[in-house]
C-alpha positions as a Markdown table, in Angstrom:
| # | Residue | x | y | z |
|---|---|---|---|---|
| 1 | Unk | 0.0 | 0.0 | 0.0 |
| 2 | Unk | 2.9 | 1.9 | 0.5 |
| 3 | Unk | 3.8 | 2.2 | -2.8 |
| 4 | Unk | 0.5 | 2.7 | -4.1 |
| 5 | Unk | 0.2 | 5.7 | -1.7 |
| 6 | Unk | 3.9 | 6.5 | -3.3 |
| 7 | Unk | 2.1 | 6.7 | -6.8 |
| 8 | Unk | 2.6 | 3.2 | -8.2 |
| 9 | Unk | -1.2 | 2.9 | -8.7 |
| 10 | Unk | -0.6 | -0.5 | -10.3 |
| 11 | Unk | 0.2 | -2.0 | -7.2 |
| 12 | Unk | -4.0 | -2.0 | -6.2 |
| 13 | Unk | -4.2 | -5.0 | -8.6 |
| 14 | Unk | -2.0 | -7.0 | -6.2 |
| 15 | Unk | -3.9 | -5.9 | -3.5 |
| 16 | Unk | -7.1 | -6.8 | -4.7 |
| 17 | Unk | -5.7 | -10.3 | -5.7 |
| 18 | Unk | -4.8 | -10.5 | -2.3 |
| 19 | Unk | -7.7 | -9.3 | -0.1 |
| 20 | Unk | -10.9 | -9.5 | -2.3 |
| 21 | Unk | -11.7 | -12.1 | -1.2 |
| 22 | Unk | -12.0 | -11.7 | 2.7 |
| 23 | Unk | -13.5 | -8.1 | 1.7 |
| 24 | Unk | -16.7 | -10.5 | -0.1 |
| 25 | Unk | -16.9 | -12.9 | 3.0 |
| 26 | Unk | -16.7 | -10.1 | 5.4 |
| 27 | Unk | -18.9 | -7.8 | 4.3 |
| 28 | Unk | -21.2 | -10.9 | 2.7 |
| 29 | Unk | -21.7 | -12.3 | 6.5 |
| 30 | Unk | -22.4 | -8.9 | 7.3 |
| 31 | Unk | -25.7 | -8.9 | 5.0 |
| 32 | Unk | -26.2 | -11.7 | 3.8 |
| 33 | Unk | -26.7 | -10.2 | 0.3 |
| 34 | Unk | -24.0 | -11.0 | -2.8 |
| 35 | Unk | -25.0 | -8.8 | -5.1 |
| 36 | Unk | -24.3 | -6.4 | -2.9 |
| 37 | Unk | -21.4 | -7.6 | -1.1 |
| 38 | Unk | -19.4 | -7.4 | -4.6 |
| 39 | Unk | -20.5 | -4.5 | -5.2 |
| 40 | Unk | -19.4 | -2.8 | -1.4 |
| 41 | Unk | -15.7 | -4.6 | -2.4 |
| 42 | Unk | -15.1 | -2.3 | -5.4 |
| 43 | Unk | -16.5 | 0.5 | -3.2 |
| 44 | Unk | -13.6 | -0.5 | -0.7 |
| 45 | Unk | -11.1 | -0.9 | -3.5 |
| 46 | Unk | -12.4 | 3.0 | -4.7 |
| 47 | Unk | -11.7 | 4.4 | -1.2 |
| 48 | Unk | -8.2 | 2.9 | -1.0 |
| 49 | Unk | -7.6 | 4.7 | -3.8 |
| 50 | Unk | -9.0 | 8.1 | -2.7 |
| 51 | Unk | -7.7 | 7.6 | 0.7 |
| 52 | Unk | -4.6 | 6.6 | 0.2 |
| 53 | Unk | -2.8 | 9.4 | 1.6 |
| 54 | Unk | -4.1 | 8.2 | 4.9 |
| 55 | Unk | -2.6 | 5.2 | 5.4 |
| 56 | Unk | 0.8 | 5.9 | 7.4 |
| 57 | Unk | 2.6 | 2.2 | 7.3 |
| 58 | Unk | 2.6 | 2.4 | 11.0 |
| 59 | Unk | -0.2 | -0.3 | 11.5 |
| 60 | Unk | -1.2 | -3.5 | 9.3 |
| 61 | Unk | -2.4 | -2.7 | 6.2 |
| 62 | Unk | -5.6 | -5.3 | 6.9 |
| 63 | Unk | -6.2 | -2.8 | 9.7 |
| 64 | Unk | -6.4 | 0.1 | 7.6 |
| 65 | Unk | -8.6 | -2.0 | 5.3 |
| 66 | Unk | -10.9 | -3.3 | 8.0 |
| 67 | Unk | -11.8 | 0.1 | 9.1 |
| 68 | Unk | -12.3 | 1.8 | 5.1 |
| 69 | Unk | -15.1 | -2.2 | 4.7 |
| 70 | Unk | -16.4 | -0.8 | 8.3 |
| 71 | Unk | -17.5 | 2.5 | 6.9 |
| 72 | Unk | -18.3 | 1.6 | 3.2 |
| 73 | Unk | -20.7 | -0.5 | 5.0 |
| 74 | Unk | -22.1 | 1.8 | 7.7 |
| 75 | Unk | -22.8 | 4.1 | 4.3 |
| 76 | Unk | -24.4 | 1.3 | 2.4 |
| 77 | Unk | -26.8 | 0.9 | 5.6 |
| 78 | Unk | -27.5 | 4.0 | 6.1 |
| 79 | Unk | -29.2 | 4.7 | 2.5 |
| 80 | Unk | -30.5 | 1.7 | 2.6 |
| 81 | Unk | -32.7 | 1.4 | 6.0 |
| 82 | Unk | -34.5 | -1.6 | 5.3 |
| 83 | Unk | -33.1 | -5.1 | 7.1 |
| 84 | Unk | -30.1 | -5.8 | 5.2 |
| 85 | Unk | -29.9 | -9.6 | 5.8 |
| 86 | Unk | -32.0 | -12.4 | 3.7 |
| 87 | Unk | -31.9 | -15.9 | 2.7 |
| 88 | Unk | -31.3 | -17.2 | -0.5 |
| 89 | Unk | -34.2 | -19.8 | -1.2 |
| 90 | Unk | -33.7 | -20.5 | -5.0 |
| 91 | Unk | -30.0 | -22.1 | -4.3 |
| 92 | Unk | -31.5 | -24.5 | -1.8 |
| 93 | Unk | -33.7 | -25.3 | -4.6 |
| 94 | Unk | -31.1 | -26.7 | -6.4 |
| 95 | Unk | -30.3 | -29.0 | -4.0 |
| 96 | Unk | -33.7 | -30.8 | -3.8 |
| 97 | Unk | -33.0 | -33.1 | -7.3 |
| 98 | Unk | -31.0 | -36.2 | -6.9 |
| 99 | Unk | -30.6 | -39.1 | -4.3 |
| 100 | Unk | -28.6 | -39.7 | -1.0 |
| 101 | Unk | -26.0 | -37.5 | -1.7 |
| 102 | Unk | -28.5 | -34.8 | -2.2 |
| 103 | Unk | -30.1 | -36.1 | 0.7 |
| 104 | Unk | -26.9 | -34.7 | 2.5 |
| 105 | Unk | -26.1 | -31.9 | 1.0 |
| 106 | Unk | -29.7 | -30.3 | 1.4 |
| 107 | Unk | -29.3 | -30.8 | 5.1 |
| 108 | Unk | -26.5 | -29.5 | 5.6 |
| 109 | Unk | -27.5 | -26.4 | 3.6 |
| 110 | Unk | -30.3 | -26.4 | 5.5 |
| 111 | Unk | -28.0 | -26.2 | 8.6 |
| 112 | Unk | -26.0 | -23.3 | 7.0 |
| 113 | Unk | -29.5 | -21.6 | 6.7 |
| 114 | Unk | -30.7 | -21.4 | 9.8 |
| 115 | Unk | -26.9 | -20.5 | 11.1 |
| 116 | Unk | -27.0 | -17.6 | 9.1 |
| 117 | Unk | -31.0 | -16.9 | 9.8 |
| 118 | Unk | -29.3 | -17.1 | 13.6 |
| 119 | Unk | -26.0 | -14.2 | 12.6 |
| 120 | Unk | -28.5 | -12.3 | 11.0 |
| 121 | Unk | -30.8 | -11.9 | 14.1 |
| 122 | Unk | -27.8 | -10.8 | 16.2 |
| 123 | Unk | -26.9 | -7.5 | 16.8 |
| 124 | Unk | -24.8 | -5.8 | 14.2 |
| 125 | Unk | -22.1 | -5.7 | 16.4 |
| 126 | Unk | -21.9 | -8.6 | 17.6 |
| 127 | Unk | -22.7 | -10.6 | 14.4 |
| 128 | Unk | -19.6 | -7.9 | 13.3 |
| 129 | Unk | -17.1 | -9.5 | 15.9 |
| 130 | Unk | -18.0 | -13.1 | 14.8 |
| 131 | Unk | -17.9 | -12.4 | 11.4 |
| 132 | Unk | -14.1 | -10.7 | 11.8 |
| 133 | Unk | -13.0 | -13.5 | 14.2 |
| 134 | Unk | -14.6 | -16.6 | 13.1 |
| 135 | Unk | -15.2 | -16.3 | 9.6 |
| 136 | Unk | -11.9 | -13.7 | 8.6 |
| 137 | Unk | -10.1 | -15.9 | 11.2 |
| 138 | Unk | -8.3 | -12.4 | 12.3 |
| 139 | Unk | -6.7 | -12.8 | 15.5 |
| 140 | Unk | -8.0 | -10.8 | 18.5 |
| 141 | Unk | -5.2 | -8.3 | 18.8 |
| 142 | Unk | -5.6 | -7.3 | 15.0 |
| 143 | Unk | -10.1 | -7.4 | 15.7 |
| 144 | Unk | -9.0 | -4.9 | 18.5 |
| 145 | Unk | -7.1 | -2.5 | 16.6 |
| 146 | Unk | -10.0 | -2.6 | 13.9 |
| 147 | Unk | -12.9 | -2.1 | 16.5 |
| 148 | Unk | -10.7 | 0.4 | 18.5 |
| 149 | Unk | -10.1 | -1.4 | 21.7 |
| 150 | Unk | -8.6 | -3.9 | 23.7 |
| 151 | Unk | -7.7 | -7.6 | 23.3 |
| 152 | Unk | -9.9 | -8.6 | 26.7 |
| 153 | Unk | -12.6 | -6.6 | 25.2 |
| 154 | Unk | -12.5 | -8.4 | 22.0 |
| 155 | Unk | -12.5 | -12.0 | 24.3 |
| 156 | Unk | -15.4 | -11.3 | 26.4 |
| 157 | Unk | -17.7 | -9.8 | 22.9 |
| 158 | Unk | -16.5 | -12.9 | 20.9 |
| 159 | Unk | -17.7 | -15.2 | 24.3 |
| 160 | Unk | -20.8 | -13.4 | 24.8 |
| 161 | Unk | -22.0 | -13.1 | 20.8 |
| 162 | Unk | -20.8 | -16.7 | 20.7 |
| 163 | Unk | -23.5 | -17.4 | 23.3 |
| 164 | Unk | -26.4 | -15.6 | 22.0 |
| 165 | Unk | -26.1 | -17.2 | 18.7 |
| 166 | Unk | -25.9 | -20.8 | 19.7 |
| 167 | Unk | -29.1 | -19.2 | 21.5 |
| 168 | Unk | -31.0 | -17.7 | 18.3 |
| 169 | Unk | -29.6 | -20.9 | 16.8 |
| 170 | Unk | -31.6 | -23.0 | 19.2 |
| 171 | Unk | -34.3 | -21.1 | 19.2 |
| 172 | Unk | -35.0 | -21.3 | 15.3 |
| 173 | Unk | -34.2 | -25.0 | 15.6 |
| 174 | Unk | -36.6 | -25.7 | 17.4 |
C-alpha cells in the first residue's frame, strides 16, 4: 500500500488479488446479500484509492482496510434502512434433485441456513465481531485494533456473541 500511496497505482491490482476475497466474506456475512457484497468490495477498493494518503505504514495494512469495509458499510446501511440480511431460497432449490447425496447436502444447507437466519438476528455488532474472528479468522489483537479497543474486550464480545447465537440458533431450531 505503501507504494501505491507513493504513486505506483498498479500495485491496487495485487492488493485486490490478495484481499478480495475476505472483503466478499466479510462484508457478505455482514448482509447476507452477494449482489451487494461485490459490489461494497469495489467501493472499498475505490476508497483505497482516494484515501490513500491516509494510510501511514505504521499499522497493518488489513487494519487500515478493515476500518475503510467498516465504513463503506455503515454508508451502504444507512441509505438503505431496510433489514439488510435475507436468505437465499432458489439455491436451496437446487439441491432438492438427486438421491442420497443430495439427501446430504440439502441438510447440511439447510443447517448453514438457519446458522446464518441465527448471525442475521444478532446485533450488528456482535454478528460484526463473529464475522471478523470466526469467519476472517483475524486474531484478536488485529479485531481490537479494527474495532478500536482492547484484546480482553474483543475476548469477552466474541464469548458473549458466541453465546447468543448458539441461543438464536436454538431457538429457530426448534
Amino acid at each position: 500500500m505503501l507504494r501505491v500511496k507513493g504513486g505506483d497505482l498498479d500495485r491496487m491490482g495485487l492488493l485486490f488479488e490478495r484481499y478480495h476475497r475476505q472483503l466478499f466474506g466479510f462484508l457478505y456475512h455482514m448482509l447476507g446479500r452477494a449482489d451487494a457484497s461485490e459490489d461494497l468490495v469495489q467501493n472499498v477498493f475505490y476508497r483505497m484509492l482516494k484515501y490513500r494518503h491516509t494510510f501511514t505504514g505504521d499499522g497493518e495494512f488489513r487494519t487500515w482496510m478493515y476500518h475503510l469495509a467498516r465504513n463503506v458499510l455503515a454508508d451502504f446501511i444507512k441509505k438503505n434502512r431496510h433489514d439488510a440480511h435475507h436468505t437465499d431460497i432458489d439455491s436451496m432449490a437446487e439441491h432438492l434433485a438427486g438421491g442420497a447425496a443430495a439427501d446430504a447436502s440439502l441438510e447440511q444447507a439447510q443447517d448453514v441456513a438457519l446458522l446464518h437466519q441465527a448471525l442475521g438476528r444478532l446485533r450488528p455488532e456482535d454478528r460484526e465481531i463473529l464475522v471478523l474472528s470466526r469467519f476472517q479468522e483475524m486474531k484478536y489483537g488485529e479485531i481490537a485494533r479494527v474495532l478500536n479497543t482492547t484484546e480482553g474486550a474483543v475476548k469477552v464480545r466474541v464469548h458473549r456473541a458466541m453465546n447468543e447465537l448458539k441461543a438464536s440458533y436454538l431457538r429457530i431450531e426448534n
